[in-house]
C-alpha positions as CSV (number, residue, x, y, z in Angstrom):
1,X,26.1,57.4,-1.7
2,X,28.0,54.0,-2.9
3,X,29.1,57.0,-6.2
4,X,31.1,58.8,-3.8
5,X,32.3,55.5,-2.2
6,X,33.8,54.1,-5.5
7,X,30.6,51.6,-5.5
8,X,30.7,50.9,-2.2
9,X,28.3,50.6,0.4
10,X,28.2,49.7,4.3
11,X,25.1,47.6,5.8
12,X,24.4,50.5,7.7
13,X,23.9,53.0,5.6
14,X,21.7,50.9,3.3
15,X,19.6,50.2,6.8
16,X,19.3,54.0,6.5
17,X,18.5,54.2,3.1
18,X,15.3,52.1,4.5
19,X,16.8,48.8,2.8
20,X,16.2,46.2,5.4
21,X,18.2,42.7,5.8
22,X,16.0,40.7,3.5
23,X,16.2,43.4,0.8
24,X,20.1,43.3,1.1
25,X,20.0,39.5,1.0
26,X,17.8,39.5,-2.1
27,X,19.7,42.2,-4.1
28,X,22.8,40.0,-3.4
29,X,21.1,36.9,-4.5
30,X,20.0,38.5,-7.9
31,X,23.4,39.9,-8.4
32,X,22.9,43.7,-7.9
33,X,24.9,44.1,-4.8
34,X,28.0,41.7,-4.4
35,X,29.6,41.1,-0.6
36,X,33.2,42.3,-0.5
37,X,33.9,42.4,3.6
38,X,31.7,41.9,6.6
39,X,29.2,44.7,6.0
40,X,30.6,46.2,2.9
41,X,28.9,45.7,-0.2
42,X,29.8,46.8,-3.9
43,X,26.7,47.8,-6.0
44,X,26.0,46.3,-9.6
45,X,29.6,44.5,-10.0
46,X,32.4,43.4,-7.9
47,X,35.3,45.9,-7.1
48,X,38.4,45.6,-9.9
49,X,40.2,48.8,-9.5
50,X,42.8,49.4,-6.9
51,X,40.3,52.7,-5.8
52,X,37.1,50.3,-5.2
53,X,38.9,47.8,-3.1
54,X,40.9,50.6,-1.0
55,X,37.2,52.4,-0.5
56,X,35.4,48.9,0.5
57,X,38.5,48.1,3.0
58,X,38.4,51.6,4.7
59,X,34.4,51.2,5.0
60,X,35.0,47.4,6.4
61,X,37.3,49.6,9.5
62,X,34.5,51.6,10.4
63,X,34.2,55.5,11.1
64,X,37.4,57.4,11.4
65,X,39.3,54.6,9.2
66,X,41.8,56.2,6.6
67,X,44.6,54.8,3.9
68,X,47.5,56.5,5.2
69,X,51.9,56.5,4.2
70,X,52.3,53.5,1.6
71,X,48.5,53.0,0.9
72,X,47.7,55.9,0.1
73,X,50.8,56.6,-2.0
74,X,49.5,53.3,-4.3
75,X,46.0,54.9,-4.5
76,X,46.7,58.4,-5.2
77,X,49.6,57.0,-7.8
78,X,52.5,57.3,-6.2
């Protein structure tokens, strides 16, 4: 899931994945998922690129969030 999320994952969807609270705070503590927003976590290293902050912002808005006009010029390379 975080693969097609450019490392990213939400709190939610790890709760789905069956990854409870105390799981999320313990991979955090031992460095294999790092906090980026409220929520929003990158897996194994903190975001660098331009395309895994953009990801971990749009999950941080929530369902139906999108990079749109200038944005998403700057992410696609434009």
């Amino acid at each position: 899931m975080a693969a097609k999320q450019a490392g990213n994952i939400t709190r939610r969807q790890l709760l789905g994945l069956g990854v409870d609270d105390d799981a999320i705070r313990y991979r955090v503590k031992i460095g294999r998922l790092y906090r980026v927003f409220r929520g929003v976590y990158s897996v194994g290293r903190r975001p660098i690129t331009v395309q895994e902050w953009a990801s971990a912002a749009v999950l941080a808005c929530g369902p139906g969030a999108a990079l749109s006009h200038a944005s998403a010029m700057v992410l696609w390379g434009y």
